[in-house]
C-alpha positions as CSV (number, residue, x, y, z in Angstrom):
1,X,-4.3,25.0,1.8
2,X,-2.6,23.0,-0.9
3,X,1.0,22.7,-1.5
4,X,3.4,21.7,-3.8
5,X,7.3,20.7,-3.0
6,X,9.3,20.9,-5.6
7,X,13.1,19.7,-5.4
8,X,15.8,20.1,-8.0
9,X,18.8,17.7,-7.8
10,X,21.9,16.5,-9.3
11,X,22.8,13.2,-10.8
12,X,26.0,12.1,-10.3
13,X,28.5,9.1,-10.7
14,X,29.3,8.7,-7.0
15,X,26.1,6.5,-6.5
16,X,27.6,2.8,-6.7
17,X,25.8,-0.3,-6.1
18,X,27.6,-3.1,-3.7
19,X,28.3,-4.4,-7.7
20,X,30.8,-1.3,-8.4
21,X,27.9,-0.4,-10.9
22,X,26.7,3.1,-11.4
23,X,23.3,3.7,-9.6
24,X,20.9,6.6,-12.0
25,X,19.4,8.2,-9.0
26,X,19.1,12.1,-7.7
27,X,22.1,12.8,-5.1
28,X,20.9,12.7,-1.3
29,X,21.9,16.5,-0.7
30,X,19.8,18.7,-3.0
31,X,20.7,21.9,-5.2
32,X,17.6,23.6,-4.6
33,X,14.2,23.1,-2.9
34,X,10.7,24.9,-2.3
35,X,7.4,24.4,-0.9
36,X,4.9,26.6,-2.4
37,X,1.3,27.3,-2.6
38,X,0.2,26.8,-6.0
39,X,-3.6,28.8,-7.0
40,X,-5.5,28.4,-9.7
41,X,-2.9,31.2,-12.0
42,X,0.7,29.5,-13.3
43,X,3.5,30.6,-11.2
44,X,7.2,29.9,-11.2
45,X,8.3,28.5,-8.2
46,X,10.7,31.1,-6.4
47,X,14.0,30.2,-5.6
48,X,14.7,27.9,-8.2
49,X,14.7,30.2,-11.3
50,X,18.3,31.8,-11.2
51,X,19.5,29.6,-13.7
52,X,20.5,26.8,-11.9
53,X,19.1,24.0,-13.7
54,X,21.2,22.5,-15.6
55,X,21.2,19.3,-18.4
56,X,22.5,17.0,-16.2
57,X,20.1,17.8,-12.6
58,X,16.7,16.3,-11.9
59,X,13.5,17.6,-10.9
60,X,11.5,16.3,-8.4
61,X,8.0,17.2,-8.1
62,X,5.7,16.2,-5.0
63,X,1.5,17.2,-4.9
64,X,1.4,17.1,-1.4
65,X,-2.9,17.6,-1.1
66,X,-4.4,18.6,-4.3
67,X,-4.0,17.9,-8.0
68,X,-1.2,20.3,-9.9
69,X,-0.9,21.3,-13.5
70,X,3.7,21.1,-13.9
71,X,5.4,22.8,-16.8
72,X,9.2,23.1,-17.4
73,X,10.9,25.6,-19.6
74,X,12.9,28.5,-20.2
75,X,11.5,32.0,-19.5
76,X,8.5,31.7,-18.1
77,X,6.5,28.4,-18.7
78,X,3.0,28.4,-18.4
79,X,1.3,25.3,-16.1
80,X,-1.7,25.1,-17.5
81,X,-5.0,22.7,-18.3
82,X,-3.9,20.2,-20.9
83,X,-0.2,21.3,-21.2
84,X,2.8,19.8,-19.3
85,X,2.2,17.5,-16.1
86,X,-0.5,16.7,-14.3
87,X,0.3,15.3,-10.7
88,X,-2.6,13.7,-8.9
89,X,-3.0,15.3,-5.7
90,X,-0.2,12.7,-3.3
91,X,2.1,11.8,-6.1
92,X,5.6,12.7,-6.9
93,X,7.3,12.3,-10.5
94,X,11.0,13.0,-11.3
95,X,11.8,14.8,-14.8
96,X,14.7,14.9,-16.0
97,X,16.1,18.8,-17.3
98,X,16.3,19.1,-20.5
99,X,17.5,22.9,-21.3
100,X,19.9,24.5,-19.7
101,X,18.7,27.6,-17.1
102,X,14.9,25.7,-17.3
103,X,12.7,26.2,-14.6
104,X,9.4,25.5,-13.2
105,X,6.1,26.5,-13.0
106,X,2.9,25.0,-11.1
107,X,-1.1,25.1,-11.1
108,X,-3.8,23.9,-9.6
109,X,-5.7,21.5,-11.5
């Protein structure tokens, strides 16, 4: 059965190299995360569409087994052929959000 994981995280200051200098990377405790089942019809992933993604957070997106079609928006985005993302099957990608209350959606490619 393939399966997505899809993570969204916030950015913050508190990540310091030995330097003192800022590190850009997602904090280690998340704001929101789901493992879903994505088919061959666009679905936004549960649990992360109350507004919560904000300008600012990062998404993380993992195809775990099979290729995905990834599209961010407000609404309801539609993951489809040819428009957003397409994550080979074993890949992750980060994006960052770029509208507030965004959210996600995934395919199968």
């Amino acid at each position: 059965m393939p399966t997505a994981h899809v993570v969204l995280s916030q950015v913050s200051p508190r990540a310091r190299a030995s330097t003192g200098s800022t590190m850009p990377v997602a904090d280690s405790v998340e704001v929101a995360a789901k493992t879903v089942t994505p088919t061959g019809v666009s679905a936004v992933v549960p649990d992360i569409v109350s507004g919560t993604a904000l300008v600012g957070q990062v998404w993380n997106v993992t195809a775990l087994d099979a290729a995905i079609w990834v599209k961010f928006g407000p609404g309801a985005p539609e993951a489809a052929p040819g428009a957003g993302w397409l994550l080979p099957a074993g890949t992750s990608r980060d994006f960052a959000v770029t509208d507030a209350a965004e959210k996600c959606a995934v395919r199968l490619a």
